[in-house]
N, C-alpha and C positions, 0 to 999 in steps of 0.2 A: 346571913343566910336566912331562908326563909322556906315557911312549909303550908301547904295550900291543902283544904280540904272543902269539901262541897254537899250540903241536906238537900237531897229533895225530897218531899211526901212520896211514899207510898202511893199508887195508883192515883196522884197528879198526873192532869193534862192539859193541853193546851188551851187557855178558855175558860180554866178550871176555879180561877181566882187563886191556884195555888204558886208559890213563888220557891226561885232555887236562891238558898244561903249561901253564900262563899264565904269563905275568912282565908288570912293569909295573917300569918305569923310572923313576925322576924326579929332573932335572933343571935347574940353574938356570939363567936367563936373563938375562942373553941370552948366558953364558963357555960353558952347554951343560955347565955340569961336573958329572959324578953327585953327587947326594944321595943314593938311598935306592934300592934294588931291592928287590922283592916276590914271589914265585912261589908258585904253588899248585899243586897235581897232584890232580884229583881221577877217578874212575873216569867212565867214558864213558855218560852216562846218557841219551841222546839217538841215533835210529841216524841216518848219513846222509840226508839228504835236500836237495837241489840247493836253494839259494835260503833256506834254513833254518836255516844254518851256525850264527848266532848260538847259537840253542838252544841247540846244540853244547857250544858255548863258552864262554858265558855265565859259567855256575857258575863255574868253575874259574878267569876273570877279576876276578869280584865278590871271588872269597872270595882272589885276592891282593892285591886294592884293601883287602878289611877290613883285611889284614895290613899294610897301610903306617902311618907312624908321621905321615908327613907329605901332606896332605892338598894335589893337585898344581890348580892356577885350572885350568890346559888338557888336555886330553886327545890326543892323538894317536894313531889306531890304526890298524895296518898290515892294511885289508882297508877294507869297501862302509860310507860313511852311506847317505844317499838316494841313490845313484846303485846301485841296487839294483832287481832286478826286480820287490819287493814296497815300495819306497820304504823301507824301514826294515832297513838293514845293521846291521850290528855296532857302528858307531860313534854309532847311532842309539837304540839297544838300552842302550849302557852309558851313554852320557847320560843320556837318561832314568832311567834305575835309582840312578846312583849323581849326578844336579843338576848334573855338572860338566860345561861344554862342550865339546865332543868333535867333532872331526873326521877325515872317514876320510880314509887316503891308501894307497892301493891299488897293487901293482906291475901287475897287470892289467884287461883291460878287462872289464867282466861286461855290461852294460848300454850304448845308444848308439854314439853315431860321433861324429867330432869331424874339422873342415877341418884344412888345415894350420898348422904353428905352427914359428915362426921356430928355428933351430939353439940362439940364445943362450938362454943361463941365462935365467929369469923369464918367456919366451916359455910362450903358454898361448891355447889355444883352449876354446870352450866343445864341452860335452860332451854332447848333444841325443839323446834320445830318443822319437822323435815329434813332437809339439812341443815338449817341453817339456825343458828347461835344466837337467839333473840333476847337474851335474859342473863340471869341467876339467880338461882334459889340461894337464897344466905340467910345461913343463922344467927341472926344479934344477942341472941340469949343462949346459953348453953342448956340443952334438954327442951326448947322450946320451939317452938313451929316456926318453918324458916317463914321466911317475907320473898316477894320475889322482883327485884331491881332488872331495871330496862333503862336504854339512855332515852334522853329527851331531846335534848339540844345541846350544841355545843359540849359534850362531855362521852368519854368514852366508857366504855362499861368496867373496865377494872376500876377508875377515878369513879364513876357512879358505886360500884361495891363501897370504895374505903371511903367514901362520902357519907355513907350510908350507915355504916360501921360507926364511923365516928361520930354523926346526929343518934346513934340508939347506944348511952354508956349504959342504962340502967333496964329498959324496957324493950319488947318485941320492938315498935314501932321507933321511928327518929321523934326524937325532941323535936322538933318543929313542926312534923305532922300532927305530932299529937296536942300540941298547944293549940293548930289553927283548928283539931275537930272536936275539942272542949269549948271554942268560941262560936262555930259556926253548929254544934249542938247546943249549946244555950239559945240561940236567934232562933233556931230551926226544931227546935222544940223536942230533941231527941239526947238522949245522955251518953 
């Protein structure tokens, strides 16, 4: 499995000589131990625009996935699948592009509202936007902020929760996000 995370600068733009970092992680399941990391740095060819990020991102994700030598079943990205203002986040985006199932898990909320959810670990409420079920808030840590999961591709939202669950034994975030944005904060100049 694998977990993809993305730096851009701060008020970077197009033009700007500034560059977006990708890294992608991947490791095995279920010890969680690295296999293989991937980073790419390519120039910003896409300007800001709220809700759009992917664009953004995209390149610079694709072209560290071509650089991987091992080919990861799950995807994990630290940012929106469908629980996105336009239904189709970034973990929706790389899915589709590169066939491998992919689920977003997001440190914040973009999209929705969600009832309450119990303190312990695996507590999780859904994530509703209008009528409709885009999400869930799940807590991986007990007494900690939940995270909020969305499917991406190829994976349904309860397999996206116990995906999720199972990538975070010890920390808020999954083991794989969190190894790809210690690699792609190193490159990208941010800690």
């Amino acid at each position: 499995m694998a977990g993809v995370d993305v730096h851009v600068p701060l008020r970077a733009g197009v033009g700007s000589g500034a560059t977006v970092t990708a890294a992608v992680a991947v490791l095995a399941y279920p010890g969680l131990e690295p296999v293989e990391t991937s980073l790419a740095s390519l120039p910003i060819s896409f300007p800001y625009v709220p809700g759009l990020l992917s664009f953004r991102e995209l390149p610079a994700v694709v072209e560290a996935f071509r650089r991987l030598q091992v080919r990861p079943d799950l995807v994990l990205c630290d940012g929106h699948g469908y629980a996105h203002p336009r239904r189709f986040g970034l973990a929706c985006h790389l899915g589709l592009l590169t066939g491998i199932p992919s689920i977003g898990v997001a440190k914040t909320l973009l999209v929705g509202t969600h009832g309450p959810l119990g303190v312990e670990r695996g507590s999780r409420a859904p994530l509703v936007d209008g009528e409709e079920i885009v999400g869930a808030a799940v807590r991986t840590r007990t007494g900690v902020k939940p995270v909020y999961v969305s499917v991406g591709h190829k994976v349904d939202l309860e397999t996206a929760v116990e995906w999720t669950l199972r990538c975070a034994p010890r920390y808020r975030l999954p083991e794989t996000t969190r190894r790809a944005h210690a690699v792609a904060g190193r490159r990208g100049g941010v800690s």
